[in-house]
N, C-alpha and C positions, 0 to 999 in steps of 0.2 A: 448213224446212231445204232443201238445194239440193245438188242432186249434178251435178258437172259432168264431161261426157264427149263423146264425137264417137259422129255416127249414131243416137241416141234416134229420131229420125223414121223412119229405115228400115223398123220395123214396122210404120207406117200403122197407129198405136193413139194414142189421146192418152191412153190408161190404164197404169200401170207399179205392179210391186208392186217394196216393197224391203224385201230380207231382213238382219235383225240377228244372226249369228249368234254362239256363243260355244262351251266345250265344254260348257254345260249346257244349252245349250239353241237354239231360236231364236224370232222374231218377225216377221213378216209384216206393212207398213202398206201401205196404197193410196197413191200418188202420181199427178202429171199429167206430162206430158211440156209443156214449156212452149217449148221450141224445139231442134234440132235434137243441141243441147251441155247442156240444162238439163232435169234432173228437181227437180220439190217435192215436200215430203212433211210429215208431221209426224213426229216423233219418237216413238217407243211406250215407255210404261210398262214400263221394262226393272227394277223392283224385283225382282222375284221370283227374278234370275239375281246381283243385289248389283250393288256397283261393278266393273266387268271391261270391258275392253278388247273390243271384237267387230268382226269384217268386215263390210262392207255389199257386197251382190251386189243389180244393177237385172235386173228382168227386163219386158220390152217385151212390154205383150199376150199372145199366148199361147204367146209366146217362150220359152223356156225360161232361167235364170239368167247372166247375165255370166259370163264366166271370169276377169273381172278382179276383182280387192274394193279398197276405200277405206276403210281402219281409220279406228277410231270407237271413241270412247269414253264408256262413261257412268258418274256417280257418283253417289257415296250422297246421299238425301236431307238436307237440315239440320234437326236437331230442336231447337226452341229450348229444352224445358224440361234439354237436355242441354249448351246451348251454354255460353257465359259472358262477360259484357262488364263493360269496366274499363278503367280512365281517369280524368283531369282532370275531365272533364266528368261526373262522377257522384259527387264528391268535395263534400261539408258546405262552403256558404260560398261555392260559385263566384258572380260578379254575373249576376244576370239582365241577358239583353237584351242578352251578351256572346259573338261567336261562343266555343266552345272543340269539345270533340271527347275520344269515348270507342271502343274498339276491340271488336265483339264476334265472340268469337273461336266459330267456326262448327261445330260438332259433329253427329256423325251418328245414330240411334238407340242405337249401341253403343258411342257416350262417342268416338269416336276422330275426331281432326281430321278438319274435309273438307279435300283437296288441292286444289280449284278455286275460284274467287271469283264473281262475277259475279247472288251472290244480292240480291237486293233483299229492305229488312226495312224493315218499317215498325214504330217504336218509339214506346212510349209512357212518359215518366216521370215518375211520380209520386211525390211524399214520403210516406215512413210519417207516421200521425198519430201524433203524441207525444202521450202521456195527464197527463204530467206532465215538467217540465222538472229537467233537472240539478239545479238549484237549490232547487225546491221539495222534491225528495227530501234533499236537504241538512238544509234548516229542518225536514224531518219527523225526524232522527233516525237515518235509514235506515243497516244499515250496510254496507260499501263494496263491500259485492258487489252490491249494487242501485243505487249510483252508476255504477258501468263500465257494467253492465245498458243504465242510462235513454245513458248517453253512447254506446252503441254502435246503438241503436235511432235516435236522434239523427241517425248519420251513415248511415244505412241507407236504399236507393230502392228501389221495385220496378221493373222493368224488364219491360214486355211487349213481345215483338215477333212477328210471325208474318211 
């Protein structure tokens, strides 16, 4: 990440801390000063304070804090066993070896929509094994609550994604 400003070199430090604050709390990461308008950093592990909006303050070697700040924001992580996807493309029947496309709608530990996008998921799907077909539960006799049963397993994927 990259924080841009005027005078970073002034302190004759190529070391800068930047502060994440919030009203619960804050967070301290190391950064570089990489030219005179440009600090780097990484970004810290802001779970422990939730999703919340916070000020970032640079502070230059043994300088003391910016009086300026550059709001910042960070959100909740996405939890796939809480997410949910759905679509065309996870629908009984589609052709293989055919583009199509399914939506998975991105959720946080505590069920509630994430508001940002930009995650990357890498998905894998697979069909349930069918132990017995529509049909053959038919010819056995079976009665019609174990037809819907076998037809609904039928149309049924698993979807892993992390």
């Amino acid at each position: 990440m990259t924080i841009f400003g005027e005078g970073f070199q002034s302190a004759n430090s190529s070391n800068a801390t930047v502060r994440f604050a919030c009203q619960k709390g804050h967070i301290e990461v190391s950064g570089n000063v990489i030219s005179d308008t440009e600090v780097i950093f990484e970004t810290p592990n802001f779970e422990k304070y939730g999703p919340v909006d916070v000020e970032a303050r640079v502070k230059l070697g043994s300088k003391s804090l910016t009086n300026g700040t550059v709001d910042f924001s960070f959100f909740s992580v996405t939890d796939s066993t809480k997410s949910l996807a759905f679509g065309p493309g996870l629908l009984n029947g589609i052709a293989a070896g055919f583009p199509t496309s399914f939506v998975i709608q991105a959720k946080d530990r505590t069920g509630a929509d994430r508001i940002c996008g930009m995650d990357e998921f890498c998905v894998t799907i697979t069909e349930l094994d069918i132990i017995k077909s529509v049909e053959e539960v038919e010819d056995e006799g079976d009665d019609a609550e174990d037809h819907e049963e076998v037809r609904e397993l039928a149309t049924c994927f698993i979807i892993n994604y992390y």
